[in-house]
C-alpha atoms as a printed R data frame, in Angstrom:
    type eleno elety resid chain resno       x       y       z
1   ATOM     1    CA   UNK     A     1 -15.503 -29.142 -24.430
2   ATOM     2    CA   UNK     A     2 -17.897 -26.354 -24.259
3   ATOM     3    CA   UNK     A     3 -16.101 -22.553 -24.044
4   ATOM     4    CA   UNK     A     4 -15.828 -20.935 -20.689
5   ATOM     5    CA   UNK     A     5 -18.176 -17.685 -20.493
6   ATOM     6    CA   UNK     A     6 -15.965 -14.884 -19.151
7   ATOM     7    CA   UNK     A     7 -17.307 -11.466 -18.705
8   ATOM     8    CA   UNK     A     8 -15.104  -8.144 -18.250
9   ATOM     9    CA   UNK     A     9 -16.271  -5.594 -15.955
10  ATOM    10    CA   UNK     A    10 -14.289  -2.110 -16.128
11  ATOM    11    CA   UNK     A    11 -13.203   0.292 -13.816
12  ATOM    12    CA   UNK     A    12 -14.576   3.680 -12.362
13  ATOM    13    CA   UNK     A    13 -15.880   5.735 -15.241
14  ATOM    14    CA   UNK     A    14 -14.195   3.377 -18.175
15  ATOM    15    CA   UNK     A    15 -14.995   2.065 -21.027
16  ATOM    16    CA   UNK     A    16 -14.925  -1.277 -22.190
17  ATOM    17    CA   UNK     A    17 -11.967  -0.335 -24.808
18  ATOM    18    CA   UNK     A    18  -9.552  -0.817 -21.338
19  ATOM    19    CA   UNK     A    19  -9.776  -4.565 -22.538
20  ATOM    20    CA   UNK     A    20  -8.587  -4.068 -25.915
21  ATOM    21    CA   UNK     A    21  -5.027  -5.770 -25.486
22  ATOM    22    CA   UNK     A    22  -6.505  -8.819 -23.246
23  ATOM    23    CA   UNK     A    23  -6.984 -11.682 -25.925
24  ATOM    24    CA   UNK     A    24  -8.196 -14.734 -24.647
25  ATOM    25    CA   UNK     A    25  -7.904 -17.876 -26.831
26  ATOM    26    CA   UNK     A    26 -11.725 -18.151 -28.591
27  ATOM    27    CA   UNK     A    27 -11.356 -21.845 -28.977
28  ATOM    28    CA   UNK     A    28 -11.674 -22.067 -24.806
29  ATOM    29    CA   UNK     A    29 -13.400 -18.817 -23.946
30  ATOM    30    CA   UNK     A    30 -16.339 -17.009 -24.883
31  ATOM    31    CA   UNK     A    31 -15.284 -13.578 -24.280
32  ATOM    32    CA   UNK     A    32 -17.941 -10.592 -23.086
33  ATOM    33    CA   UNK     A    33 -17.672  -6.858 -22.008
34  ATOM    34    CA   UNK     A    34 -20.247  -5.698 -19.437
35  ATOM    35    CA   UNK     A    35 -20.772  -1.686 -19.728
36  ATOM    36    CA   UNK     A    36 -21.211   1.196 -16.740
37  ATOM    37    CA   UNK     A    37 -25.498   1.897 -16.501
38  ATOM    38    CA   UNK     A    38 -26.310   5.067 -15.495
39  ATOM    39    CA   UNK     A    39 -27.902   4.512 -11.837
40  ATOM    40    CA   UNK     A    40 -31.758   4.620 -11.192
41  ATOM    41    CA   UNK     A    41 -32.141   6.984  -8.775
42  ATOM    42    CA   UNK     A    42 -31.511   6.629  -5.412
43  ATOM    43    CA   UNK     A    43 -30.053   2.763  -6.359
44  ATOM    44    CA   UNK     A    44 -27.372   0.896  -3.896
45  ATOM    45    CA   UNK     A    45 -24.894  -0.594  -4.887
46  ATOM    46    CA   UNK     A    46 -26.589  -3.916  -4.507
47  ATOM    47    CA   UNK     A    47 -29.443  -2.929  -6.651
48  ATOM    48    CA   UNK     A    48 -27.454  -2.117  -9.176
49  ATOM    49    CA   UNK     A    49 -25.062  -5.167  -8.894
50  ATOM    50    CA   UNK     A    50 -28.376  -7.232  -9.582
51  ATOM    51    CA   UNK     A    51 -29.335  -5.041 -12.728
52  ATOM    52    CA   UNK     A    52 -27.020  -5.754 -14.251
53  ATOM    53    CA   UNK     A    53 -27.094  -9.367 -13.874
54  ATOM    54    CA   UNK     A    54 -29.697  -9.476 -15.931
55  ATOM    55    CA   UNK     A    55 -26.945  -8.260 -18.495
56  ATOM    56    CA   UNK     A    56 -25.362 -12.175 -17.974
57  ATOM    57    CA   UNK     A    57 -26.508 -14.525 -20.700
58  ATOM    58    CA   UNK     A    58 -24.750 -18.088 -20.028
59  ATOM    59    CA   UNK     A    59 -25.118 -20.039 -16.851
60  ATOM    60    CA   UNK     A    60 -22.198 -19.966 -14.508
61  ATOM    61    CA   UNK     A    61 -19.920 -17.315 -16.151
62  ATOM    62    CA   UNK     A    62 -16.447 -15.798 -14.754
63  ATOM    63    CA   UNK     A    63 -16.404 -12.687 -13.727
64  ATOM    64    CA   UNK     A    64 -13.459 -10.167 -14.285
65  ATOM    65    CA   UNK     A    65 -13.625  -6.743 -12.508
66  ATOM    66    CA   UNK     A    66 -11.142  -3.818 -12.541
67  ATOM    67    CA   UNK     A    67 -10.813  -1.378  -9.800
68  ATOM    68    CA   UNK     A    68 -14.630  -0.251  -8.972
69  ATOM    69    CA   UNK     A    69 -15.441  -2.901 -11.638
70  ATOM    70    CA   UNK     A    70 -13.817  -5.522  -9.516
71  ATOM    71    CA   UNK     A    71 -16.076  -4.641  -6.804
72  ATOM    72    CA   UNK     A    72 -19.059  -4.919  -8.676
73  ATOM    73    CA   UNK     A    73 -18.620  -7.760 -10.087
74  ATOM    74    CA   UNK     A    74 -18.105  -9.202  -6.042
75  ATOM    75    CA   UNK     A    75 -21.636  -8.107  -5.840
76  ATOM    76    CA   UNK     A    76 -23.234  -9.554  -8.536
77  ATOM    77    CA   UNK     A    77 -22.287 -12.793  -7.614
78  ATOM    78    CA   UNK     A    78 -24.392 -12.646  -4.787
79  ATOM    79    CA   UNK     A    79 -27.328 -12.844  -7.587
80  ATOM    80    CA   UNK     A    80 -25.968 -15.325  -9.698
81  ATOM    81    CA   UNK     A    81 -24.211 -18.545  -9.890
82  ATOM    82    CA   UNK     A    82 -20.518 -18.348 -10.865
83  ATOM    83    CA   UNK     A    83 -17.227 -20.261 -12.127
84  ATOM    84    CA   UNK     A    84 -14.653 -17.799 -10.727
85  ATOM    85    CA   UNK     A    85 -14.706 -13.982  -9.630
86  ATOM    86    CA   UNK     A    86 -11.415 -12.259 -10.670
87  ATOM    87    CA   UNK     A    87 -10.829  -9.327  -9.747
88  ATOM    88    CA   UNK     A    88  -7.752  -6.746 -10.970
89  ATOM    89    CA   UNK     A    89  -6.159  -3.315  -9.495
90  ATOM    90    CA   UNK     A    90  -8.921  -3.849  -6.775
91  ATOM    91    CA   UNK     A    91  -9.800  -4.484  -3.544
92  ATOM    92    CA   UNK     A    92 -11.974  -7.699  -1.665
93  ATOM    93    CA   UNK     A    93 -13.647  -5.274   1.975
94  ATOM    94    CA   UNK     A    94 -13.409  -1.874   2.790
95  ATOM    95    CA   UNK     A    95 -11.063  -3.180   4.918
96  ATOM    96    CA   UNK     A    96  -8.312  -2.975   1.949
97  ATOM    97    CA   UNK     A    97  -8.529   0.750   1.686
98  ATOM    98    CA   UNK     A    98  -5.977   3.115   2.121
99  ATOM    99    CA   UNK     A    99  -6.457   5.480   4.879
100 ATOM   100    CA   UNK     A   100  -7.388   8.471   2.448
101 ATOM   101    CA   UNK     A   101 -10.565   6.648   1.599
102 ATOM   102    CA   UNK     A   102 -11.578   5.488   5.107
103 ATOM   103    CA   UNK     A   103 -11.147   9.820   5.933
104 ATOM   104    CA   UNK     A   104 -13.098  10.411   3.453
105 ATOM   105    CA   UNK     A   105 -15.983   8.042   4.502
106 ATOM   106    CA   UNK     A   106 -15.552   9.154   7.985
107 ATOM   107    CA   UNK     A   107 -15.623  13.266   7.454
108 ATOM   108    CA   UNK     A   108 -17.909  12.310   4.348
109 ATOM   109    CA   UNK     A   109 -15.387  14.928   2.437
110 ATOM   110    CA   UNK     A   110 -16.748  12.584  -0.824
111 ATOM   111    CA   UNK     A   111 -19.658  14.678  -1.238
112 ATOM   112    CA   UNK     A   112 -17.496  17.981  -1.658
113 ATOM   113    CA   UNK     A   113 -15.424  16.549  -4.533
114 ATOM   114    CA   UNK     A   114 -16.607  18.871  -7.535
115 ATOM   115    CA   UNK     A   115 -18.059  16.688  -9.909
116 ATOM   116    CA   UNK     A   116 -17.174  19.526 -12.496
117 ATOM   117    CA   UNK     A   117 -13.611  18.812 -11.863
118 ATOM   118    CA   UNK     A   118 -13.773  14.991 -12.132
119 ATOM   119    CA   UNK     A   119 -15.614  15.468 -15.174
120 ATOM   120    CA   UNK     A   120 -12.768  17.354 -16.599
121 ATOM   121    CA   UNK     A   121 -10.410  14.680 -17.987
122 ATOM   122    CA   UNK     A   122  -7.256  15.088 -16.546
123 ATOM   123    CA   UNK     A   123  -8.808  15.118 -12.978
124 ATOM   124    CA   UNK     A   124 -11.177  12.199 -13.911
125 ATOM   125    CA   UNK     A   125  -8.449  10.149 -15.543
126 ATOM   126    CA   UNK     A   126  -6.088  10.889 -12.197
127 ATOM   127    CA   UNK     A   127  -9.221   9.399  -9.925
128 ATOM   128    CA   UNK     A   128  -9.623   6.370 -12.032
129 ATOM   129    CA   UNK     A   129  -5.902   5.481 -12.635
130 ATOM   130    CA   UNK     A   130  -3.354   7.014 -10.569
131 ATOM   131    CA   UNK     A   131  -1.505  10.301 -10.651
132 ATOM   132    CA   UNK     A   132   1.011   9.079 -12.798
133 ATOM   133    CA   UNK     A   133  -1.082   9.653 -15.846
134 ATOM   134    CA   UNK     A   134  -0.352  13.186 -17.222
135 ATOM   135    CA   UNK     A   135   1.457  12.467 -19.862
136 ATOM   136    CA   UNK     A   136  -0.523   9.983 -21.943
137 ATOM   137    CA   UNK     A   137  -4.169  12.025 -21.565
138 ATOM   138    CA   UNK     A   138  -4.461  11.563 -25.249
139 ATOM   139    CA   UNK     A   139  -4.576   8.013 -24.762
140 ATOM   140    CA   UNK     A   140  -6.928   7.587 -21.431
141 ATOM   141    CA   UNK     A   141  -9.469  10.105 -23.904
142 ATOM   142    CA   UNK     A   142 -11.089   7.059 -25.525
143 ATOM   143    CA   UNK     A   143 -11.020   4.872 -22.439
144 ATOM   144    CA   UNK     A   144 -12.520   6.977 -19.916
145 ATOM   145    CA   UNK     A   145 -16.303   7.730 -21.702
146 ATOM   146    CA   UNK     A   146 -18.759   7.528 -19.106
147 ATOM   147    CA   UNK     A   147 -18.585  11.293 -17.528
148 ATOM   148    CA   UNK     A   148 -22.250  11.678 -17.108
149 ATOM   149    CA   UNK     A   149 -22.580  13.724 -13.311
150 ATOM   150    CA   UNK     A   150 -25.049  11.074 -11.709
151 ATOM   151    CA   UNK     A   151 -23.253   8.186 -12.410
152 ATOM   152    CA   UNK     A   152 -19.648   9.944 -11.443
153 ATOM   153    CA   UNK     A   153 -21.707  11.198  -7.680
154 ATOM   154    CA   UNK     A   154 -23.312   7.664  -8.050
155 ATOM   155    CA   UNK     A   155 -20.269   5.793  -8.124
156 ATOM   156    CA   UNK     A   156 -17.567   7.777  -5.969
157 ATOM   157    CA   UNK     A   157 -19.980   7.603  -3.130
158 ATOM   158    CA   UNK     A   158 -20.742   3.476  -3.743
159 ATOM   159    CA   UNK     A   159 -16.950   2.819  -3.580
160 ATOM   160    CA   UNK     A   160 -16.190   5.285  -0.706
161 ATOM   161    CA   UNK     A   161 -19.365   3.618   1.078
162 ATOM   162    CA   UNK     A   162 -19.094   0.096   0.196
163 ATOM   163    CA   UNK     A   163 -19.854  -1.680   3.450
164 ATOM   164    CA   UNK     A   164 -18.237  -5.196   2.705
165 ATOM   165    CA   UNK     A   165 -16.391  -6.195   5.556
166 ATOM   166    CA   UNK     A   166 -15.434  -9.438   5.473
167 ATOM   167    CA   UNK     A   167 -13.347 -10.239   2.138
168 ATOM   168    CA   UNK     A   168 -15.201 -13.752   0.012
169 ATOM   169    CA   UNK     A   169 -11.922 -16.252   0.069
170 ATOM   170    CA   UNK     A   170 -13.551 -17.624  -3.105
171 ATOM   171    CA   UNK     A   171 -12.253 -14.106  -5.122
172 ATOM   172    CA   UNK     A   172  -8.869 -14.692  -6.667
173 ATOM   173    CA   UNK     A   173  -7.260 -11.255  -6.292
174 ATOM   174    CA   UNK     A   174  -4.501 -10.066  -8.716
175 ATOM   175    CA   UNK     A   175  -2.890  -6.734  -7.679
176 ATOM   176    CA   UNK     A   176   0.312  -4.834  -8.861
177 ATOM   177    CA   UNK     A   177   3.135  -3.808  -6.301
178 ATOM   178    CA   UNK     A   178   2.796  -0.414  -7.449
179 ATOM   179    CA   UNK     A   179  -0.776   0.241  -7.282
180 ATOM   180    CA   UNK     A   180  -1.265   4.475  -6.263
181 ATOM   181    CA   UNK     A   181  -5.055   3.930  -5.670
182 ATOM   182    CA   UNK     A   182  -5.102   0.893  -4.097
183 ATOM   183    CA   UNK     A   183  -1.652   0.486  -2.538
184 ATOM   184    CA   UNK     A   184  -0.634  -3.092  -2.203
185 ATOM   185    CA   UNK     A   185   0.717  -2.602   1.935
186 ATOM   186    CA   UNK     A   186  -3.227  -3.290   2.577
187 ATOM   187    CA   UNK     A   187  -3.990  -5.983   0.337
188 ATOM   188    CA   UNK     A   188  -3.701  -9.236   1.627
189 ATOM   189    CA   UNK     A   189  -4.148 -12.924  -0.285
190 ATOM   190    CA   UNK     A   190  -3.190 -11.711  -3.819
191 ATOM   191    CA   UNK     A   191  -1.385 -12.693  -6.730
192 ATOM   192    CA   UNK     A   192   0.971  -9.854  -7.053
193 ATOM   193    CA   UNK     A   193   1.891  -8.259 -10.468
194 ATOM   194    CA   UNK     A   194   5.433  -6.725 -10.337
195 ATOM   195    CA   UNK     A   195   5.802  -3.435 -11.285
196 ATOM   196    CA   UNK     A   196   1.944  -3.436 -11.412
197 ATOM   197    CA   UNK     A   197   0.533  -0.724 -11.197
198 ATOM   198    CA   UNK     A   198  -2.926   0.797 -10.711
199 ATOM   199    CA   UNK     A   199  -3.186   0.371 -14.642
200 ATOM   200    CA   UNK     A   200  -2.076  -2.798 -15.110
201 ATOM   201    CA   UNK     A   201  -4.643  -4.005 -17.492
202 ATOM   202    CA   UNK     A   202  -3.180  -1.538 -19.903
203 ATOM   203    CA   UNK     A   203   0.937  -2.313 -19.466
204 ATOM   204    CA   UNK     A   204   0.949  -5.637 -17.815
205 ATOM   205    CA   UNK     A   205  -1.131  -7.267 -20.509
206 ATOM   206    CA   UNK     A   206   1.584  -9.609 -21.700
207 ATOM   207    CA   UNK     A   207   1.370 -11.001 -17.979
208 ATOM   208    CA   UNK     A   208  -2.466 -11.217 -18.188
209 ATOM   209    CA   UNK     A   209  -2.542 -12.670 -21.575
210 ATOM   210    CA   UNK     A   210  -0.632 -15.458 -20.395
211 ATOM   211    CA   UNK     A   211  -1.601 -15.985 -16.783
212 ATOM   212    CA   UNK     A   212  -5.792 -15.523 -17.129
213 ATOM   213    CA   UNK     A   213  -6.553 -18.950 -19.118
214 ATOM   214    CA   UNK     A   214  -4.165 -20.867 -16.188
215 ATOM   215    CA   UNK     A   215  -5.827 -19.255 -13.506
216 ATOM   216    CA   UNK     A   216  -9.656 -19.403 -14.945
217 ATOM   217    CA   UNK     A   217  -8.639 -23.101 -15.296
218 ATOM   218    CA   UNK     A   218  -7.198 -23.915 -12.302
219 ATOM   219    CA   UNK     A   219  -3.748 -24.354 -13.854
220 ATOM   220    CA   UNK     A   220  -2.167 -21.472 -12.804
221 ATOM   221    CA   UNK     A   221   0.918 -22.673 -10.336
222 ATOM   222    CA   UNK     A   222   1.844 -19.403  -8.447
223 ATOM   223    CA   UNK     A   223   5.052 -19.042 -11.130
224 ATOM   224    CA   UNK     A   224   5.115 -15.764 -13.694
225 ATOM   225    CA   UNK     A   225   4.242 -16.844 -17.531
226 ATOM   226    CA   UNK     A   226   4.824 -13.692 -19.159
């Protein structure tokens, strides 16, 4: 049997080292990392989303996205032809989002976040993974590298923006039950994580580990393998 391409997407601003405790068996899957471009000017999300298909080297691959990574992944599969999308610690429409991000669409408060502050790590790494996050900094460091100002205004906007409405039924969702950023009360049709949280791919990676290969091949039987 030929190995399953899988490709890992990360979230908002993160590097692909967020992936570094997933291990997939290498006799089944053929494991990739997809990395954060820095936009072409003026690009949509869409444009970009097809960009970076061109990154996608094996006919119909699954896709994994976390967070802003989940929904970009959702978009490139408009391009291409895929196995599975997965997405983690994310969200399927705009109609998922907490309230805080629908105000901010609506009063477009978005565009007076200081980029100067996100850039600064603390503030960056409390954007991308929750507030709970102060005291391991040291750690988020090597996983949040891409700071660079047009793809941080690029990408807030994009997810505050994102005019999906209607969620694809074909996405398998997995989601903690203590997600800050996206808070599980407006998710609906996931598998939920316990104690998940908006980080998951970092401290629940036992529980991915073992659940991933079932679910990528259809094995997966609603039960926790951890």
């Amino acid at each position: 049997m030929s190995k399953i391409p899988v490709y890992f997407m990360p979230g908002l601003a993160a590097s692909v080292a967020i992936f570094e405790r997933i291990k997939l068996s290498e006799l089944d899957f053929d494991v990739m990392y997809l990395e954060w471009e820095i936009p072409l000017g003026k690009e949509t999300l869409q444009e970009y989303a097809k960009r970076m298909t061109e990154k996608i080297k094996h006919e119909k691959p699954v896709l994994i996205g976390v967070s802003f990574g989940g929904i970009l992944v959702q978009e490139m599969s408009r391009f291409i032809a895929v196995r599975k999308v997965i997405i983690i610690s994310s969200v399927k429409s705009n109609r998922e989002f907490p309230r805080r991000i629908i105000i901010a669409k609506n009063t477009k408060a978005y565009k007076l976040i200081p980029l100067s502050l996100v850039q600064n790590l603390e503030s960056l790494a409390k954007f991308s993974f929750g507030k709970k996050v102060n005291e391991r900094l040291k750690l988020y460091e090597k996983f949040l590298s891409v700071r660079d100002k047009r793809y941080l205004d690029w990408a807030i906007e994009h997810i505050i923006l994102w005019d999906r409405t209607v969620a694809d039924q074909n996405v398998i969702h997995i989601h903690g039950d203590e997600d800050d950023i996206f808070p599980i009360k407006y998710i609906k049709n996931c598998i939920v994580v316990k104690g998940g949280t908006h980080i998951m791919i970092l401290n629940k990676y036992k529980w991915l580990n073992a659940n991933l290969p079932l679910i990528i091949l259809d094995q997966y039987d609603g039960k926790t393998h951890d």
